[in-house]
C-alpha positions as CSV (number, residue, x, y, z in Angstrom):
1,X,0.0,0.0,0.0
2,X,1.5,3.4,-1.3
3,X,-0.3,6.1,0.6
4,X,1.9,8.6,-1.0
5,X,-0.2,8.2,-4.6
6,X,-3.5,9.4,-4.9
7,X,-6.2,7.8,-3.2
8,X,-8.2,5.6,-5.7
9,X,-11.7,4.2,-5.2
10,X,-10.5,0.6,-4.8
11,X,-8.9,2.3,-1.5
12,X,-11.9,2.7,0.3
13,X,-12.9,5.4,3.0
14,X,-16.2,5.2,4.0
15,X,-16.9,8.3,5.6
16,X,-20.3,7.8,7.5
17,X,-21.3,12.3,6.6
18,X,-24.2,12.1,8.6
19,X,-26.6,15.6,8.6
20,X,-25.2,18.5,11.4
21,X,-22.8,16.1,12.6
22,X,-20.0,15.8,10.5
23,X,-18.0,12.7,9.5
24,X,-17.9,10.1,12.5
25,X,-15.9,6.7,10.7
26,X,-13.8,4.9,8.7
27,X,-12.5,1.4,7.4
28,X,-10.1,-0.1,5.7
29,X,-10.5,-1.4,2.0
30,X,-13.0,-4.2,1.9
31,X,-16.1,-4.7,-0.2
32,X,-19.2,-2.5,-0.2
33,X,-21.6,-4.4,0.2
34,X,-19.8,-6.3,2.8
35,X,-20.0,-3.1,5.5
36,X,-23.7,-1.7,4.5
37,X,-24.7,-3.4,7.6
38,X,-21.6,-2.7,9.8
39,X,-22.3,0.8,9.2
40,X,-25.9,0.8,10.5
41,X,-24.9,-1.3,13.6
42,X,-22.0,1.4,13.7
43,X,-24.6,4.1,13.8
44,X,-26.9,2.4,16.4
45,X,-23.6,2.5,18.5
46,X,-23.0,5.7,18.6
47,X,-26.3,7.1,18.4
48,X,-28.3,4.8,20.2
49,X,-30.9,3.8,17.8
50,X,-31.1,2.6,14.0
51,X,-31.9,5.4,11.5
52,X,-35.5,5.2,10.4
53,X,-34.1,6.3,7.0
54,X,-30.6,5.6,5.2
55,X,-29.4,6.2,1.8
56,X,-26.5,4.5,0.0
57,X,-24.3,4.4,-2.9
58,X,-25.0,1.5,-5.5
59,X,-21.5,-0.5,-4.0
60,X,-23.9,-1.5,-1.1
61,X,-26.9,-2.2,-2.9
62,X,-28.2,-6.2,-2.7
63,X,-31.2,-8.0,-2.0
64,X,-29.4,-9.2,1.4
65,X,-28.0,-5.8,2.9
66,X,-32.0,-4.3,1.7
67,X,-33.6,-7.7,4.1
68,X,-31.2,-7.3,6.4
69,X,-31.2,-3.1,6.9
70,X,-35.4,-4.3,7.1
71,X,-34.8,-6.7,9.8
72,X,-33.2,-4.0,11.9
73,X,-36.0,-1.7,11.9
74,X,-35.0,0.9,9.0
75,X,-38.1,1.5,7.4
76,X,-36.7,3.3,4.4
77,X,-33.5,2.1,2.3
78,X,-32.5,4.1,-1.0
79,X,-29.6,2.8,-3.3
80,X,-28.1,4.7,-5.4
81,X,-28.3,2.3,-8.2
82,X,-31.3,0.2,-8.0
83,X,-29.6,-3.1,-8.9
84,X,-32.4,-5.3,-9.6
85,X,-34.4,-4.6,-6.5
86,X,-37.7,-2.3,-6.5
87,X,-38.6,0.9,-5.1
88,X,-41.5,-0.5,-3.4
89,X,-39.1,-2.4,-1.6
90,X,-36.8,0.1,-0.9
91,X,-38.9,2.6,0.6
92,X,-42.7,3.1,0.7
93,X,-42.9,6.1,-2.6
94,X,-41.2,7.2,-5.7
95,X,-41.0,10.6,-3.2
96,X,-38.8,9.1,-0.5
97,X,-37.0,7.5,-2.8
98,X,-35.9,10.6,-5.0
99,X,-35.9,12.7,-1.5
100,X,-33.0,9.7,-0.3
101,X,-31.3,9.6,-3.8
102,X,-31.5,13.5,-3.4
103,X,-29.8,13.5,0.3
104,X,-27.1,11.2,-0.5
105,X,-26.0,13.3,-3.7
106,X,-25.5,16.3,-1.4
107,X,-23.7,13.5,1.1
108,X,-21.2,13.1,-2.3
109,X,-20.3,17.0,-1.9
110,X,-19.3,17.0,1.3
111,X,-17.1,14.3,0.0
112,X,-16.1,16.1,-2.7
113,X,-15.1,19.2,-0.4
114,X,-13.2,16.6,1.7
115,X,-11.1,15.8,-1.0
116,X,-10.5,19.2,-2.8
117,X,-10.4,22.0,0.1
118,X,-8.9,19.4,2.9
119,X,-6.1,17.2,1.1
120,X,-8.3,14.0,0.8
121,X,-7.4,13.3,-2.7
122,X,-3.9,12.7,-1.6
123,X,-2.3,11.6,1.7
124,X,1.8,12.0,2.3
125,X,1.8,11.1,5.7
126,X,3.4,7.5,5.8
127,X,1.4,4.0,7.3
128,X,-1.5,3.2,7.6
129,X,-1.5,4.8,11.3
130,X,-0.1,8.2,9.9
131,X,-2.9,7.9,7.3
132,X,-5.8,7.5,10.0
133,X,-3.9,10.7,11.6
134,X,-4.2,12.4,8.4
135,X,-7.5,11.3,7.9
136,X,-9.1,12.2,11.3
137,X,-6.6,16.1,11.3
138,X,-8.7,16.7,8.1
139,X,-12.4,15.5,9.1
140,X,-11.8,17.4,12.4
141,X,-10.8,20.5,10.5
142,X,-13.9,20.2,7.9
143,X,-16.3,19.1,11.1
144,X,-14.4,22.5,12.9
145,X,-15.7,24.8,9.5
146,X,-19.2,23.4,9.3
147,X,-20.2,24.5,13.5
148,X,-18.3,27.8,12.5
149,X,-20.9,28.1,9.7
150,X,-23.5,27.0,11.6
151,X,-22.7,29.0,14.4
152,X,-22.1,32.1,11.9
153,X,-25.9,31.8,10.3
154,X,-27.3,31.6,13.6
155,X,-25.6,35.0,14.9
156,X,-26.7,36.8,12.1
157,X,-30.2,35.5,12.0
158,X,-30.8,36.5,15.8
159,X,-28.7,40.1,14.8
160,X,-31.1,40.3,12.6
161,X,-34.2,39.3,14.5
């Protein structure tokens, strides 16, 4: 593993972006449709409770991971990529659906922003432990802009009020 090239897909970081909180995880580099459900148990973990909705790029999409994500009390599951299973399925409209599909695009941009404005496109550091320390300095520093923004908005709205 040369950390020192630029990140490719096949090296996977599966940022959990999750809305006003920021990024919260990573793994390694396995399949995914192999950590769809590691994720949600991940998220019951730290938040105490299964999402009642969760949207996901086409990698995780499968008949098992959309039974099993049921099974666990998420009532609505969007892929990106359909892959053979139906919205019915998924999620109980076409609306949720494209409102899912919809959330997880703007999910992509925070990505995208990781990479571009905060070095994520390429790490120098050497390891794998200097890349998690390179990792985790950058999603602290994006998490660290999105409160200031947050915080920001709120003081001019009540300025403003």
């Amino acid at each position: 593993m040369n950390l020192g090239k630029r990140l490719k897909l096949g090296f996977f970081t599966a940022l959990i972006l999750l809305l006003m909180v920021g990024a919260t995880g990573y793994w390694g580099n396995p399949a995914d449709s192999e950590q769809y459900i590691p994720m949600l148990k991940r998220h019951e973990g730290i938040f105490g409770r299964m999402p009642r909705q969760a949207s996901a790029d086409g990698g995780f999409a499968s008949k098992k991971n959309l039974s099993d994500a049921k099974e666990l009390k998420v009532k609505d599951v969007a892929f990106a990529k359909k892959r053979g299973l139906a919205v019915a399925d998924m999620v109980k409209s076409s609306w949720v659906y494209k409102k899912l599909k919809n959330f997880r695009a703007g999910i992509e941009a925070n990505i995208s922003t990781l990479k571009r404005a905060f070095g994520l496109d390429r790490c120098n550091w050497k390891n794998w432990e200097g890349f998690k320390r390179y990792l985790w300095s950058s999603i602290f520093a994006y998490n660290l802009q999105v409160i200031a923004r947050i915080r920001l908005e709120s003081a001019k709205a009540k300025a403003a009020a």
